[in-house]
N, C-alpha and C positions, 0 to 999 in steps of 0.2 A: 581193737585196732582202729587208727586216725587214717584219714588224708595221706597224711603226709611219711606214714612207712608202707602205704599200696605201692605196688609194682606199677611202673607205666606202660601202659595198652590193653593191662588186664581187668574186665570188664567185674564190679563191685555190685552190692546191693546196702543200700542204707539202713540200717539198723535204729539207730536215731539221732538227734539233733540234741547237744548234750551243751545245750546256751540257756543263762538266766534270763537272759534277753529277750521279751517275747517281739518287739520288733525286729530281732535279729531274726526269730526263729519264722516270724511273717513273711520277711524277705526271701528266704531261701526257701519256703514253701513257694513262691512265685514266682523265684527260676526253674520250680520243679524238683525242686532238694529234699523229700521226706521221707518218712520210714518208708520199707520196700520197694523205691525207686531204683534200675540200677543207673551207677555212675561210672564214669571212666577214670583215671589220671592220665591225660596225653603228655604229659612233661610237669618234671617238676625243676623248680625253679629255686635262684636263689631266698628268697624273700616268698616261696610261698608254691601255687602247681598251679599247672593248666588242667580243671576238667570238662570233662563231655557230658552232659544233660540234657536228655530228650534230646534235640537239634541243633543245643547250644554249647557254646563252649564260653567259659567263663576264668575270668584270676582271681585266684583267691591268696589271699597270704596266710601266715602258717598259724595265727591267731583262729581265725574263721576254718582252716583244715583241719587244727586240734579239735574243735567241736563237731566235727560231723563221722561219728563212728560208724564203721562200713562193716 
């Protein structure tokens, strides 16, 4: 399961980070995005969701959601 078919407000844990991209997968290590992390989705959106990490909340679009399995 993605991003982007989580429930919003109900609270996730990351599984892994499923990008060839090892800069993509840096980046979101250092918003706090990696395995066993949990996450939220506060809203999802047309072009993509709002979620919650550690303190932050972030947009992602639905590219970057399909990669991150919860």
């Amino acid at each position: 399961m993605n991003l982007l078919e989580a429930k919003e407000g109900e609270e996730y844990t990351v599984k892994e980070i499923m990008a060839d991209d090892e800069e993509l997968t840096a980046f979101l290590f250092s918003l706090g995005c990696y395995s066993g992390e949990p996450i939220t989705v506060v809203s999802h959106l047309k072009g993509g969701c709002v979620v919650s990490i550690k303190d932050g909340r972030y947009n992602m679009d639905t590219d970057l959601a399909k990669t991150i399995s919860i």
